[in-house]
N, C-alpha and C positions, 0 to 999 in steps of 0.2 A: 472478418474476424473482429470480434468486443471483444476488449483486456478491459477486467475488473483489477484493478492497484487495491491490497487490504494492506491496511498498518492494523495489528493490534498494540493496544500498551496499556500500560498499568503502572501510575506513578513512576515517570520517565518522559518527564516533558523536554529535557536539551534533548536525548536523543529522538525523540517526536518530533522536533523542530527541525533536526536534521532532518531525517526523513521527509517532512516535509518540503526542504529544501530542494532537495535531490529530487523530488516529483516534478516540481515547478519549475524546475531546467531545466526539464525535458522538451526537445525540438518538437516532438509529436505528442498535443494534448490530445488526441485522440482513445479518451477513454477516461473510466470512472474511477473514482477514488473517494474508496471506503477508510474510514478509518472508526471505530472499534475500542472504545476506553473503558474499562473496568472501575468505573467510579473512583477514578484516582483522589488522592488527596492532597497531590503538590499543582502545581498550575498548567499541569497538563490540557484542560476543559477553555481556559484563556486563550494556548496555544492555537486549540481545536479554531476556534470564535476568530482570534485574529486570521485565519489564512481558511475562512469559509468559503472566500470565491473561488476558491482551488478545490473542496472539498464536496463531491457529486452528495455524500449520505453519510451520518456520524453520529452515533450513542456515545451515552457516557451512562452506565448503569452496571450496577456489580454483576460478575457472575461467575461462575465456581469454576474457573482460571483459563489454563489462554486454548484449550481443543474448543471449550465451549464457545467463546468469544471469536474463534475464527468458525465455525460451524454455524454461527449467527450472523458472520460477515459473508458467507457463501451465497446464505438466504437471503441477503440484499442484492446480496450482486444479479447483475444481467449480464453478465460479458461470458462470451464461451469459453476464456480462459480466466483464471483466477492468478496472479501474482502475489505470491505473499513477502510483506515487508516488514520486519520488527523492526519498534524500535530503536533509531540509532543505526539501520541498513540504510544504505545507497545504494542507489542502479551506477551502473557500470560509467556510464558517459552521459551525458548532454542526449545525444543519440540512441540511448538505448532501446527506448519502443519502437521509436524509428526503425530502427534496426527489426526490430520482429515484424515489423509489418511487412517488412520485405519477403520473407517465408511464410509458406500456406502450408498451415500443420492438419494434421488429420488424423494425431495420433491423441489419448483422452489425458496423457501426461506428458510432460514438456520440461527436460532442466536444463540450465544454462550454465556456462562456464569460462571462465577467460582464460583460453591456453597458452596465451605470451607469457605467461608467470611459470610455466613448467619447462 
């Protein structure tokens, strides 16, 4: 299995940076990362640029809001699965991809959830 990582965002660079964060822990770099900017106008684009060794493929160009801007992050992707991340989300742990790779899906949708919280 390929896991495609999407961020989309749109002026929302601290939580971008998060997010970016949270990828770059990850114990398993085993996979791509898209990220997806609607021609922001805060420093979102600077964000993008400083943490480009982390980042597989990344526009920055307007578009009429965020289905399109993940419908255009699909069609970069190669990975059989798509993860989607907004701005300002975090993966669960350090481990998280890890952790998926551990399970062999076959099914065409996939959600996750943390049940220690319930």
């Amino acid at each position: 299995m390929k896991l495609s990582i999407i961020t989309v965002t749109y002026n929302n660079a601290s939580g971008l940076q998060q997010t970016i964060k949270s990828i770059v822990k990850q114990s398993c770099k085993d996979f791509e990362y898209i990220v997806i900017d609607g021609a922001s106008k805060d420093n979102s684009v600077d964000i993008i640029k400083q943490n480009e060794a982390y980042i597989s493929k990344w526009v920055s160009e307007p578009d009429t809001g965020i289905y399109n801007a993940m419908n255009k992050a699909v069609r970069m992707a190669s990975g059989d699965y798509c993860l989607f991340m907004n701005a300002g989300d975090e993966l669960y742990s350090e481990s998280t991809v890890e952790e998926l790779y551990k399970v062999e899906f076959s099914e065409d949708f996939v959600e996750g959830i943390e049940y220690d919280q319930y």
